[in-house]
N, C-alpha and C positions, 0 to 999 in steps of 0.2 A: 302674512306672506310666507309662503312655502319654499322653501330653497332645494334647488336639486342635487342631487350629491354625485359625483362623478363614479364613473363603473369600475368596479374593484378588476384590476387585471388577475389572471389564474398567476401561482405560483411558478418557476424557471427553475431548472436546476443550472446553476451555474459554469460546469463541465461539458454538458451535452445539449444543454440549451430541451430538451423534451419540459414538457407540462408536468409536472408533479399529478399523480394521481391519489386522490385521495384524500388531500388538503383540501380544504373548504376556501372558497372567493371570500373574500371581503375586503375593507377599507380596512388599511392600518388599525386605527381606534376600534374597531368593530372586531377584528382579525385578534386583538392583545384580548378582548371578553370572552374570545370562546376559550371552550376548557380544552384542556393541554391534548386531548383524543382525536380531537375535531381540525388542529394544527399541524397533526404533524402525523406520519404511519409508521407504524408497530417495527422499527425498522432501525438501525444503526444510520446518523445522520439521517433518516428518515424523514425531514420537513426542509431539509434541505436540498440533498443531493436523490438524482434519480437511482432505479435499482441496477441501470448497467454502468453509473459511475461509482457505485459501491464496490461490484462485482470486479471491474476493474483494480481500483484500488486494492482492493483484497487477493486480489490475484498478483499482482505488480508487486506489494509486500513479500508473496509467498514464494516468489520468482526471486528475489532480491537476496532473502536468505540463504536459499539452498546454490543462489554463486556464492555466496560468505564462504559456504561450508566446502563447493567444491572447491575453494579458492586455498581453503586450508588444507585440505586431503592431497592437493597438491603440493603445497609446503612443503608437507610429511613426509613423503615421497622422496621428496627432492634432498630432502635432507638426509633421509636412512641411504640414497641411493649414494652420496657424497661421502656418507661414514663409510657404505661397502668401497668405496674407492679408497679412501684412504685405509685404510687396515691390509688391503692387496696389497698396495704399492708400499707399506711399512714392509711386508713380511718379505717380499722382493728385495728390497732395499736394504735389508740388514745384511745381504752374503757380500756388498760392494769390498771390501774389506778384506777380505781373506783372497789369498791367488794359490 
């Protein structure tokens, strides 16, 4: 007696929900026998996520750092701009004293 096997759905990317391209269909049991090439594409997350949730990710990281960095250069700023105030108001501040 022949049993039918149910139809392997295509892969999902989890993010954007698009079809993964390039991964091959199959049932779970079937999908773990193929070799690692045939699973997944030449790609970072590459079996998992699509290539414009990659793109994103990689972008949103790279976005992320560079507020780190203005976040600091503002700092910086903020602080030489606070030493120039205080060193004026010392150098003013020293003649109170004398009439």
């Amino acid at each position: 007696m022949l049993t039918a096997t149910k139809k392997a759905r295509r892969s999902r990317c989890p993010v954007t929900g698009q079809l993964l391209q390039g991964v091959k269909v199959a049932r779970p049991m079937a999908f773990s026998r193929l070799a690692r090439r045939e699973r997944r594409v030449n790609r970072a997350y590459g079996g998992s996520l699509s290539g414009g949730a990659v793109k994103d990710r990689i972008l949103r990281a790279f976005l992320i750092e560079e507020a780190k960095i203005v976040k600091r250069v503002l700092k910086l700023q903020a602080a030489k701009a606070a030493a120039a105030d205080k060193t004026a108001a010392a150098s003013k501040g020293g003649k109170k004293g004398k009439k």
